[in-house]
N, C-alpha and C positions, 0 to 999 in steps of 0.2 A: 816357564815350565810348570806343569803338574805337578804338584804332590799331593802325597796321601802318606797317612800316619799307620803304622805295623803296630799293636800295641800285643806284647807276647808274655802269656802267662805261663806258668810251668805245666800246670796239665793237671789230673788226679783220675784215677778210676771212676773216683763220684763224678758222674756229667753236672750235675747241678753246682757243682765249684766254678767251672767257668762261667755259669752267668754271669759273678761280680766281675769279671774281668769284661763281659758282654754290655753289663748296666755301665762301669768308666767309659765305655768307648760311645756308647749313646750319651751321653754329659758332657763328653768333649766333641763331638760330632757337635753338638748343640751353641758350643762355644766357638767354635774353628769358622763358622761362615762358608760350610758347604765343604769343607776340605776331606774328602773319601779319607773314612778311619776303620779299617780289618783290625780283624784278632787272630793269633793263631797261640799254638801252645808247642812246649819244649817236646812234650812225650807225652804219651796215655791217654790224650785227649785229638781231635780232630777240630780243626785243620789243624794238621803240622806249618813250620817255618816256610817251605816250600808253600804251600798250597795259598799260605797268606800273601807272598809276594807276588804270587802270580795273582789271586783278587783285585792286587792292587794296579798291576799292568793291565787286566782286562777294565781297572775303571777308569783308566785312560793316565795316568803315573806316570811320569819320568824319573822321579824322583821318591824316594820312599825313606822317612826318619822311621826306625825301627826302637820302640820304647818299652825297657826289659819293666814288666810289673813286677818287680823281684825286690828285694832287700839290700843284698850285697851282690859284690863280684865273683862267685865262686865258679864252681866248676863248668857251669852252664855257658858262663859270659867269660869265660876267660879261653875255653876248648871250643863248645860245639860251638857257638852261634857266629864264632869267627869260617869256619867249615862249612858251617851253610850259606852265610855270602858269599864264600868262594864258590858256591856250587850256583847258588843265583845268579851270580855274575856270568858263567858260562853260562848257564840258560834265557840271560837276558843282557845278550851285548848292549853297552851303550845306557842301562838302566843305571841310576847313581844311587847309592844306597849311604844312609849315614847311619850309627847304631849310636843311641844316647846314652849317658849313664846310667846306673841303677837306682833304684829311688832315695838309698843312703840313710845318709841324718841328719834329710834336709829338714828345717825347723817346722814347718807344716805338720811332719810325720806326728810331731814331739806333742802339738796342740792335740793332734786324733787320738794317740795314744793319752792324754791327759783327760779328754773329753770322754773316751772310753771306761777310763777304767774311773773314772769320777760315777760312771753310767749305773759300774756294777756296781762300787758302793753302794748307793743310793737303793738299787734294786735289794740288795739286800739285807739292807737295813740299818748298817753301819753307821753312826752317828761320830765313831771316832773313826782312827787308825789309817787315812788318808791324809794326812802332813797336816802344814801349814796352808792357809789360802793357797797361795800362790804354786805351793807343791799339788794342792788337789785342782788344776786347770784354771782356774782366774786369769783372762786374759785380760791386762790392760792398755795393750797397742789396738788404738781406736782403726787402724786398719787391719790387724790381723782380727780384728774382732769381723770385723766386716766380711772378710776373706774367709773366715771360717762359716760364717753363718751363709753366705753364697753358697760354700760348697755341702751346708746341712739342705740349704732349700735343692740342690741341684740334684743330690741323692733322693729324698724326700721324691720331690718330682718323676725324676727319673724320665725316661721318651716322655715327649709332648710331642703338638702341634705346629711351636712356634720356629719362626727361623731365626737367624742368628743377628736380626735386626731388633727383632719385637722381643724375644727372650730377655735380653737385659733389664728392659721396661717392665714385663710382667717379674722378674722376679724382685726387682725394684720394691713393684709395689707388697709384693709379700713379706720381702724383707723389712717393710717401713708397717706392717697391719697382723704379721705373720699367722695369714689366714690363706690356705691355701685354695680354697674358694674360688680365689682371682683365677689360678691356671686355669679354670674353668668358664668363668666368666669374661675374662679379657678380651677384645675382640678389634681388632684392627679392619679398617677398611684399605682396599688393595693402594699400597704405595704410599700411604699414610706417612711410615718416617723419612722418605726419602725427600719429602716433600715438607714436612716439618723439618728437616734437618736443613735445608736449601733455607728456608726464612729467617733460621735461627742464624745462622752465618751473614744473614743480610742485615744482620739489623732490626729484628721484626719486633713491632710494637705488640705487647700481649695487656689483655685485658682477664683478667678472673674478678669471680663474684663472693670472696671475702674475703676479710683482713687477714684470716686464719691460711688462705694459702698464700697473699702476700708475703704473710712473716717467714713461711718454707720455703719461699723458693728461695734459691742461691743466687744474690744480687751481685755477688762477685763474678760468679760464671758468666753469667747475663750481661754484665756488662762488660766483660771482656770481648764479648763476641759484636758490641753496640745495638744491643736490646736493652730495651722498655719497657715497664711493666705498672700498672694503674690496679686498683679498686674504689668504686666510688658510693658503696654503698650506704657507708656512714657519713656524705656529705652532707650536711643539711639542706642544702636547695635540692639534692635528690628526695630526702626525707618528705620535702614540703609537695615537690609536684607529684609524690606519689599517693600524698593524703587527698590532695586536690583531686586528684584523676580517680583514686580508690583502687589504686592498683599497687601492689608490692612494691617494697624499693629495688629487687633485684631485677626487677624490667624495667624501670627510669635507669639504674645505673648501669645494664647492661646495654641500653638505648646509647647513652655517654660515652662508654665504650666504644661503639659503632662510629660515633660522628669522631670522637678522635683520631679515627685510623687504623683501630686494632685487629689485624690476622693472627691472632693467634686468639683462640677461648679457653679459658681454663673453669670450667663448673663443676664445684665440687660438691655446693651446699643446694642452692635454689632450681627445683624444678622447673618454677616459672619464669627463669633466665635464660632458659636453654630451650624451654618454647617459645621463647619472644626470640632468640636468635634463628631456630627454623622459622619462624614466619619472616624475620626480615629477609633472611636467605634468597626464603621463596618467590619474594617479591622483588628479589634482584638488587637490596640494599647493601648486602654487604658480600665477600665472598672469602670464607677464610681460609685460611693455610691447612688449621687444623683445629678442631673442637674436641675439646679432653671432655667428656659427656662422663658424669661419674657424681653425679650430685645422690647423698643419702637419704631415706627417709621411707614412710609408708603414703605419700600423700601426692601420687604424682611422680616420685624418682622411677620406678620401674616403668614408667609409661612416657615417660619423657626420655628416656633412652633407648626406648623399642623404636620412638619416632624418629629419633637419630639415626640406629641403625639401619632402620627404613630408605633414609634419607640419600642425596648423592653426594653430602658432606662427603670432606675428609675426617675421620675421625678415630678418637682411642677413647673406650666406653668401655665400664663393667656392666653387666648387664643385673638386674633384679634388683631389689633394694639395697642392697650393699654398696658404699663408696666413701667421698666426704672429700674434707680441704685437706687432710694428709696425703690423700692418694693421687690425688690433683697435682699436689707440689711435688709428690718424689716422682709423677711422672717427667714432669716438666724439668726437675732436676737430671734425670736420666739421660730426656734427652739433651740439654746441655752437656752433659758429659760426650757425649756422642759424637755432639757437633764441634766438640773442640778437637775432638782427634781425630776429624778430618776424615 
């Protein structure tokens, strides 16, 4: 059965109040995987209660969770909004409607308001008079740290482009560079994680082109899933055939890569890694799952990821000089995350 999320704000005279309630439901739209999310408002404002459940039946709904943007239980959630599912209900036999809690004090609220009012301090000038550390926001639960900074990049952001596959990824990599740049630059070719996620559960052998995204990637995830992962650029037999040939070590050890196996690419650092994997490509040598195209620099990185993009790879690139082996590896972390939950 269909559902779709109600999220219901009280209303105001000022029209410009509901957009915050307009900008949460675009950020959770973003996060749900396509799940139809309406807004409607208690009073003063348009759409009413009615007019939001009915949105949500005309976008095909059987089911509708109704989510009070409110603080507490008071007069609103305890009288009307019971009175208007009774009125919905008769104008929409068979519709199933559930109403959630109010937002409370739940510990989330406690970090916004910590972070907030740490904001205004700081704004204005205050050097004292905000507590102890710990009283003036210092989070040190390395997941709500986490949790909190998603939900700064997801405001920050606000509407994008992405869907609810590739968004994790790109805020990933901002959350690991916190350069918002990437929303702009990120760029997925069609079906990219579905098909990266498919090799990752298989066992897929991955190759990248330094030690520095070696060291980030998650070797625990990776092998939970029976994946592999190599760099061979500081081999010495690669060192040597590359002096010999007069060509870079990252095309001898991305060559190694190839003859090992490897579907999956991870290039963060060397331009001329990731044109020696388009030309094997091209020439029918190897065929991969997925090429993380994101190598930095002025010398080569923007024009070795136009060619990618060009390309009929599968691939995740940031486009223009911007990238490197951090962004390489929280990609690749991401998507292990993904791929473990199935």
């Amino acid at each position: 059965m269909k559902t779709a999320i109600l999220l219901i704000g009280h209303g105001s005279r000022h029209p410009e109040s509901g957009q915050t309630v307009q900008r949460i439901a675009g950020q959770l739209a973003a996060r749900t995987g396509g799940v139809p999310v309406e807004v409607c408002f208690l009073g003063l404002q348009s759409p009413g209660v009615q007019e939001g459940i009915d949105a949500c039946v005309r976008a095909g709904a059987q089911r509708v969770l109704l989510c009070p943007c409110l603080l507490a239980a008071g007069r609103h959630l305890r009288d009307d909004l019971p009175q208007e599912l009774a009125r919905a209900r008769q104008r929409h036999p068979g519709l199933e409607m559930v109403l959630a809690e109010p937002l409370g004090d739940h510990p989330l609220l406690a970090e916004v308001v910590a972070q907030r009012f740490q904001a205004a301090a700081v704004a204005a000038g205050w050097q004292d008079g905000v507590g102890r550390p710990d009283e003036a926001g210092i989070i040190r639960d390395p997941l709500a740290i986490e949790r909190q900074s998603f939900a700064m990049i997801d405001a920050e952001v606000g509407e994008h482009r992405f869907d609810a596959h590739q968004w994790p990824i790109v805020r990933r990599i901002i959350h690991t560079t916190a350069d918002f740049d990437f929303a702009t630059t990120t760029c997925f070719s069609p079906g990219v994680v579905g098909r990266a996620l498919a090799a990752l559960r298989a066992g897929a052998c991955i190759y990248c082109d330094t030690n520095m995204v070696l060291a980030g990637v998650n070797k625990n995830r990776l092998a939970a899933l029976g994946g592999r992962i190599a760099c061979h650029v500081a081999d010495p037999q690669v060192a040597a055939a590359a002096r010999e040939a007069g060509v870079t070590r990252s095309i001898v050890a991305l060559r190694q890569g190839v003859a090992e196996g490897a579907e999956i690419f991870l290039i963060g650092n060397a331009p001329t890694a990731l044109f020696e994997l388009l030309a094997l490509a091209g020439r029918g040598e190897v065929r991969p799952a997925l090429v993380v195209g994101v190598p930095v620099g002025f010398v080569g990185a923007a024009e070795s990821k136009e060619a990618l993009y060009a390309s009929n790879l599968p691939y995740i690139l940031c486009r223009g000089r911007k990238g490197g082996s951090a962004i390489a590896a929280a990609i690749l972390n991401q998507l292990l995350i993904l791929a473990a939950e199935g």
